[in-house]
C-alpha positions as CSV (number, residue, x, y, z in Angstrom):
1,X,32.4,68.3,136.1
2,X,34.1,65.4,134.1
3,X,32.8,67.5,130.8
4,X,34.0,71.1,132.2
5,X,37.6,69.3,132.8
6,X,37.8,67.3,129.3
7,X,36.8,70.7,127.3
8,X,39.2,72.9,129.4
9,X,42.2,70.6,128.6
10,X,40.9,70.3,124.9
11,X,41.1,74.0,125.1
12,X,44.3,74.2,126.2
13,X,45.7,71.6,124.2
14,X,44.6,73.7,121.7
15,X,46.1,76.8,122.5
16,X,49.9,74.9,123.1
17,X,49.6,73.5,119.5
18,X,48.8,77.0,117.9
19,X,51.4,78.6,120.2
20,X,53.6,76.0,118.8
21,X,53.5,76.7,115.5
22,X,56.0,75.9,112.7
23,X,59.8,76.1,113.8
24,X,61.7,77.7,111.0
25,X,65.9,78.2,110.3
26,X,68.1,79.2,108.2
27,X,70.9,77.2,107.0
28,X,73.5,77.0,104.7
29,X,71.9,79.2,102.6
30,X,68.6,77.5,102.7
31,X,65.2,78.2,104.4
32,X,63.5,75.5,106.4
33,X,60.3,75.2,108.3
34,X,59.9,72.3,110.6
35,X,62.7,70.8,108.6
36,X,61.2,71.2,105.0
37,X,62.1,74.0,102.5
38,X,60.2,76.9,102.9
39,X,58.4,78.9,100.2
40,X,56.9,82.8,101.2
41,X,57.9,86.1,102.6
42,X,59.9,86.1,106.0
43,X,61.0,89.1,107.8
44,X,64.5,88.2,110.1
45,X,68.1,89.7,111.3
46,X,70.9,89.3,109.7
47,X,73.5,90.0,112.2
48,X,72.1,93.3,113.8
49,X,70.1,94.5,110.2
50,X,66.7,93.5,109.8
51,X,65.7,91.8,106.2
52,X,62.9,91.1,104.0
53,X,62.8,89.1,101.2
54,X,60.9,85.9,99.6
55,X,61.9,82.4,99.4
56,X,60.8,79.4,97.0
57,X,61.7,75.7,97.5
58,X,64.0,76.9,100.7
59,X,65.9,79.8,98.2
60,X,66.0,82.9,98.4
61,X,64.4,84.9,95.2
62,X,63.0,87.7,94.0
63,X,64.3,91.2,95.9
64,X,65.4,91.2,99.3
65,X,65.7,94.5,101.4
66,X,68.0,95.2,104.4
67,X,67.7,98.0,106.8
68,X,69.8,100.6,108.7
69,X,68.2,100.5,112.3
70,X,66.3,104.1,111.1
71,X,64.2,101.8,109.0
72,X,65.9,103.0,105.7
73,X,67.4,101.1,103.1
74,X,71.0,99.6,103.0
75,X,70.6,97.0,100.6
76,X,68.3,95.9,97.2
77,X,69.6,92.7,96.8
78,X,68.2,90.7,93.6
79,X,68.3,87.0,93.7
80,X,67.4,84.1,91.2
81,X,67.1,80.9,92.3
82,X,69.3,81.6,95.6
83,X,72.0,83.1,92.6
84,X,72.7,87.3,94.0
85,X,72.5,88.6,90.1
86,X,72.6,92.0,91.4
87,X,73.4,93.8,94.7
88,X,72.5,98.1,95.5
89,X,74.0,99.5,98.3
90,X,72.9,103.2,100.1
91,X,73.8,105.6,101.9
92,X,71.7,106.8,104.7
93,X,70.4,110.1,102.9
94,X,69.5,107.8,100.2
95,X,72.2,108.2,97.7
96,X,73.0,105.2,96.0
97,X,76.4,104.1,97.3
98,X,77.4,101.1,95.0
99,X,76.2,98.6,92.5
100,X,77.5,95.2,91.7
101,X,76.0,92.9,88.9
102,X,76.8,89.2,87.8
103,X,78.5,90.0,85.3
104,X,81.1,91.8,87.3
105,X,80.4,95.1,86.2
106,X,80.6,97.4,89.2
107,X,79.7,101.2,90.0
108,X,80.8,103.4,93.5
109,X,79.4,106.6,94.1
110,X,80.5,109.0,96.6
111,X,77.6,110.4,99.0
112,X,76.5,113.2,96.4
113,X,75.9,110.9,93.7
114,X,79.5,111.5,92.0
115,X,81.2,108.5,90.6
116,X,84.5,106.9,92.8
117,X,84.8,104.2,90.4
118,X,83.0,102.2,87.7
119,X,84.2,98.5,86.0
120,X,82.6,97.2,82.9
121,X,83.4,93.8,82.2
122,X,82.8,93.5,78.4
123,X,85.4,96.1,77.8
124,X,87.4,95.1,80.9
125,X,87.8,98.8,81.4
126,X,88.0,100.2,84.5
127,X,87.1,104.6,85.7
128,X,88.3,106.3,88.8
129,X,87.2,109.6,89.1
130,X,88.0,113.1,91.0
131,X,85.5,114.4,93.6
132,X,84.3,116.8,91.2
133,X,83.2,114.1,88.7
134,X,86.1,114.0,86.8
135,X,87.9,110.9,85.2
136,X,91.4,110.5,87.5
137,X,92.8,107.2,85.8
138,X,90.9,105.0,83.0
139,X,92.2,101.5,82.3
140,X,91.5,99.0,79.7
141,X,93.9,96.0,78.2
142,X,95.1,98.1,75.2
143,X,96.3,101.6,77.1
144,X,96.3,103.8,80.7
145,X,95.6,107.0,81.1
146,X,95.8,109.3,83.8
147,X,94.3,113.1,84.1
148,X,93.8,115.7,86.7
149,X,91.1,117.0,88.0
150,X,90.8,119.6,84.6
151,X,90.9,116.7,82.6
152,X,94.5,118.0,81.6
153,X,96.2,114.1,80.6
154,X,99.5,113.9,82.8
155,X,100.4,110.2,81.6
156,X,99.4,108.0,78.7
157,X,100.7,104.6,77.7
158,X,99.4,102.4,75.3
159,X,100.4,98.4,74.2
160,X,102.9,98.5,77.3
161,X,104.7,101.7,75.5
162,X,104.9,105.3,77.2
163,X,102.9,108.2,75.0
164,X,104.4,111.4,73.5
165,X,102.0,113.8,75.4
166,X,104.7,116.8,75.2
167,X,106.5,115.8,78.8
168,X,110.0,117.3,79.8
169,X,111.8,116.2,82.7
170,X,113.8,118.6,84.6
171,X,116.5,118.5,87.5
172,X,115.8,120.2,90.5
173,X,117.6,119.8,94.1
174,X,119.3,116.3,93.7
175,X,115.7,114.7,92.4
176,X,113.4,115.5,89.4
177,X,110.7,117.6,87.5
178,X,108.0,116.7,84.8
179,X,107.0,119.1,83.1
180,X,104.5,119.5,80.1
181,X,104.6,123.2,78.7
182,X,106.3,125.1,81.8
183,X,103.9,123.8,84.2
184,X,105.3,121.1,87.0
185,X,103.0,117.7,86.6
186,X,104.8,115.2,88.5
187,X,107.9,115.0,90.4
188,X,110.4,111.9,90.4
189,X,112.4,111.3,93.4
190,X,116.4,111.1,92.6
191,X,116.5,107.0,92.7
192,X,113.7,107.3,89.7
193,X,111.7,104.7,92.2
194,X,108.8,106.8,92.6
195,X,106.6,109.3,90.9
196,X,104.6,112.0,92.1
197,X,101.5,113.0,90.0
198,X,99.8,116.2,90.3
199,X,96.9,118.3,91.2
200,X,96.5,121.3,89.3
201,X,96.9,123.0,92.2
202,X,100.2,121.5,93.2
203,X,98.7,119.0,96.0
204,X,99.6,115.3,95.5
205,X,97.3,113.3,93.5
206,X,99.0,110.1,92.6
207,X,101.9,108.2,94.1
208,X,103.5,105.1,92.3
209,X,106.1,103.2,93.6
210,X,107.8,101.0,91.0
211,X,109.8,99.0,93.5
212,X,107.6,98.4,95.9
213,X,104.3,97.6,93.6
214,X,102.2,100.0,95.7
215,X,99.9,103.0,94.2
216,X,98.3,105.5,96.3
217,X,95.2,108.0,95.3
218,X,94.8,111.2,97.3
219,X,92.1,113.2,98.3
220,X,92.8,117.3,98.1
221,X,92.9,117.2,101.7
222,X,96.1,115.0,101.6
223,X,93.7,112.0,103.0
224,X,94.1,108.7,101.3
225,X,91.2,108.0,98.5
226,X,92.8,104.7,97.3
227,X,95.4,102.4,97.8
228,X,96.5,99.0,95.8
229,X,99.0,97.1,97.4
230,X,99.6,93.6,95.9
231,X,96.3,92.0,95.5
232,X,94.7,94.3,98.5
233,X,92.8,97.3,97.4
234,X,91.5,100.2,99.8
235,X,88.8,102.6,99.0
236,X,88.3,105.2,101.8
237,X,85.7,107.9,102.8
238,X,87.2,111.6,102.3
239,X,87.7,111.7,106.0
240,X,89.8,109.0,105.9
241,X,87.7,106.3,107.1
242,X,87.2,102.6,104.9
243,X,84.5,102.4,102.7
244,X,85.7,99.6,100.4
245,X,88.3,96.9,100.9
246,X,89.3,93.9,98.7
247,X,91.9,91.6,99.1
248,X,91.7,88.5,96.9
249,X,88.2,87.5,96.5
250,X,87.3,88.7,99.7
251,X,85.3,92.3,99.7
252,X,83.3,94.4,102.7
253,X,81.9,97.8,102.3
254,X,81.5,100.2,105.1
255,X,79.2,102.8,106.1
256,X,80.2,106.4,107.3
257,X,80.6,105.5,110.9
258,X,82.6,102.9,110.2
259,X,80.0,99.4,110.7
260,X,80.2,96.6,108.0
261,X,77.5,96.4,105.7
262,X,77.0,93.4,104.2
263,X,74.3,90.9,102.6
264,X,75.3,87.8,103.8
265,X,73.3,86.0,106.2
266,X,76.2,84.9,108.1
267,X,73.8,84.7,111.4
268,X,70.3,84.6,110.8
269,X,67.6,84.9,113.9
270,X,64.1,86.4,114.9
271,X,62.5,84.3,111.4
272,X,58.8,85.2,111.1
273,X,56.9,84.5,107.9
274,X,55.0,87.6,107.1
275,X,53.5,85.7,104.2
């Protein structure tokens, strides 16, 4: 009987130990199990997103993937010795929504694949585009230029001097017209504070207001595309909605329903080494 009772409770000592098994967390940017950095392949949430990605030494490296709920991809994250070198964003159909590099470089797409807006940090140039693909406003140190969505140029200037590109300015009921040829590009209200630019089909496209600082994109549908404001920047979805924000050195990206999407593990739970 003594024997029977001794190998039961070796048994079960047994089965507590491998139930036990290695406690592992996440913190401060650093994987431990039972206290030690962790090296392998973990599954865990991030918030309400599930991710997957490989550690060495307690860092993350290699690619990491994170998940809509659906089980499709939101983010490729690439790290290097814990370092994020390169960061892929999507859609839920798939498109490719953003990417962001080390070197600052930087690509948005719209959800069909067009380009919002592209940075390239060699040439410090930066690209916003039209819905139909189009370049809206390009941007380097030397010049700015700004075109509708025909690529007809409404505005050049270049080393901090305006462009001759053929403009007239006309007045018209106590505030102003810009014309190039006999067509109406711009209007300029009567104080000269702000500017109108555009479509070629006579909706607003661009509004700059030199006293206040702020310049404001707009969609066709009169929605806002983009708005700087000081050091805040807003990139919206064409129904109005957020889809990128920046103010300072702070950034978050939105999906279309309107939930942040985001790669940092701010709170980390469910850990489970898969390998």
């Amino acid at each position: 009987m003594k024997k029977i009772l001794s190998a039961l409770l070796l048994v079960f000592a047994m089965i507590l130990s491998a139930c036990g098994g290695i406690k592992y967390e996440y913190k401060d940017g650093v994987m431990y199990g039972d206290g030690k950095e962790a090296t392998g392949t973990f599954e865990f949430k991030a918030g309400k997103y599930k991710v997957k990605g490989n550690f060495v030494n307690g860092l993350p490296d290699g690619l990491f993937e994170e998940y809509y709920p659906d089980g499709k991809i939101m983010i490729k994250d690439t790290f290097v010795n814990g370092e994020n070198t390169k960061e892929e964003m999507f859609y839920k159909n798939g498109q490719l929504m953003g990417v962001f590099a080390d070197d600052e470089d930087l690509k948005l797409y719209f959800d069909d694949g067009k380009l919002i807006m592209t940075y390239n940090d060699k040439t410090d140039e930066s690209v916003i585009y039209h819905e139909n693909g189009n370049p809206l406003m390009v941007n380097n140190d030397k010049e700015s230029t700004i075109y509708d969505e025909n690529n007809e140029m409404l505005f050049k200037v270049q080393n901090d001097e305006p462009v001759d590109i053929g403009l007239t300015l006309k007045e018209k009921d106590g505030a102003f017209q810009i014309l190039k040829g006999n067509k109406v590009i711009a209007k300029l209200d009567a104080n000269g504070e702000t500017v109108s630019y555009l479509y070629s089909t006579g909706e607003v496209m661009l509004k700059v207001n030199d006293t206040t600082g702020v310049t404001e994109f707009f969609f066709k549908n009169g929605n806002t595309f983009m708005k700087e404001d000081g050091n805040k920047n807003v990139i919206n979805y064409k129904n109005g909605k957020p889809l990128y924000e920046m103010e300072g050195d702070s950034w978050k990206i939105y999906n279309e329903e309107g939930d942040k999407i985001t790669s940092d593990f701010e709170l980390v739970t469910d850990i489970k080494k898969v390998d």
